[in-house]
C-alpha positions in Angstrom: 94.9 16.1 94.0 91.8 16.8 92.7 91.0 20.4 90.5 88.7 22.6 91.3 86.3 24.2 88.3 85.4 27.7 89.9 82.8 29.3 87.3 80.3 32.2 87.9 76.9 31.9 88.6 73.9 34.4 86.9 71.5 33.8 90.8 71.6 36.1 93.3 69.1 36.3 96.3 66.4 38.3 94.8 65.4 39.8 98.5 68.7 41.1 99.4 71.3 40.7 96.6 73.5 38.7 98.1 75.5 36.3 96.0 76.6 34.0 98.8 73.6 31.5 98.4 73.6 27.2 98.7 72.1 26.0 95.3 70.2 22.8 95.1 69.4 20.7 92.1 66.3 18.3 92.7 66.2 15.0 91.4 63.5 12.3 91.6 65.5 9.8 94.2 68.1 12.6 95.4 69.5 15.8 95.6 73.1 17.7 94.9 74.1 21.0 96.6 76.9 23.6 96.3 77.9 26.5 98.0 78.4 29.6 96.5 80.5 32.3 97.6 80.7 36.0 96.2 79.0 34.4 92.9 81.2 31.3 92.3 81.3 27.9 92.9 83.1 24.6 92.1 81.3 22.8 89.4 83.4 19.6 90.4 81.5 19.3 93.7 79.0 18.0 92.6 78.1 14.3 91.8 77.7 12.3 88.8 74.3 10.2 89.2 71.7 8.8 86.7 68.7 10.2 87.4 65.6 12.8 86.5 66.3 16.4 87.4 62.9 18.3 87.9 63.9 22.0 89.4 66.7 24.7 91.1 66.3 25.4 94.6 68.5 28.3 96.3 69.0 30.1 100.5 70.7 32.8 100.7 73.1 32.7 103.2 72.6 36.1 104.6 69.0 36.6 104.9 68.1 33.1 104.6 65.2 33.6 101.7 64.5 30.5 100.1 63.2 29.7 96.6 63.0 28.3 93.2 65.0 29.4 90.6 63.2 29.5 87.5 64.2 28.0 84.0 67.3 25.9 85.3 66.8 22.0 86.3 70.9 21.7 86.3 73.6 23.6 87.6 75.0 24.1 83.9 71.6 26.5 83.9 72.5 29.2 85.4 76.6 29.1 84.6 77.0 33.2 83.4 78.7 32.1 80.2 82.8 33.2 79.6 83.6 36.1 77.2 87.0 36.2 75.6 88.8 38.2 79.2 86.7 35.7 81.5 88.7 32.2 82.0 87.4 29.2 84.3 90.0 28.9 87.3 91.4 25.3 87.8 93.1 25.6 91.0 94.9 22.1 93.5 92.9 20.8 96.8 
């Protein structure tokens, strides 16, 4: 069985404010997505490939706005960091 790494995310849409959004990190020869859901996602879902990041992408899944997110090139960017009460959830598949 494989873990999950659930973390919270800083993006929300900035039209609506929804926090159910699909994030995309851009790379030169490919691309990596994750959903998000209510602010959190699975860091783990992601894949491990060489390669030149160059920007954020996100939709948000309710009104469908589409842009770029600013100062992140990695998921790892926009990870809202944990305080001493805030632990990362490891759950099974």
């Amino acid at each position: 069985m494989t873990e999950k790494q659930i973390v919270d995310s800083k993006v929300k849409c900035p039209k609506c404010g929804s926090r159910n959004l699909t994030l995309l990190e851009l790379w030169k020869n490919h691309d990596i997505s994750w959903e998000q859901i209510g602010g959190k996602f699975d860091m783990k879902d992601g894949v491990l490939e060489m390669g030149d990041p160059y920007k954020m992408e996100a939709e948000c899944s309710k009104c469908k706005h589409h842009w770029t997110i600013r100062g992140a090139l990695q998921i790892g960017c926009i990870i809202k960091p944990l305080t001493p009460n805030t632990q990362t959830a490891t759950h099974d598949r």
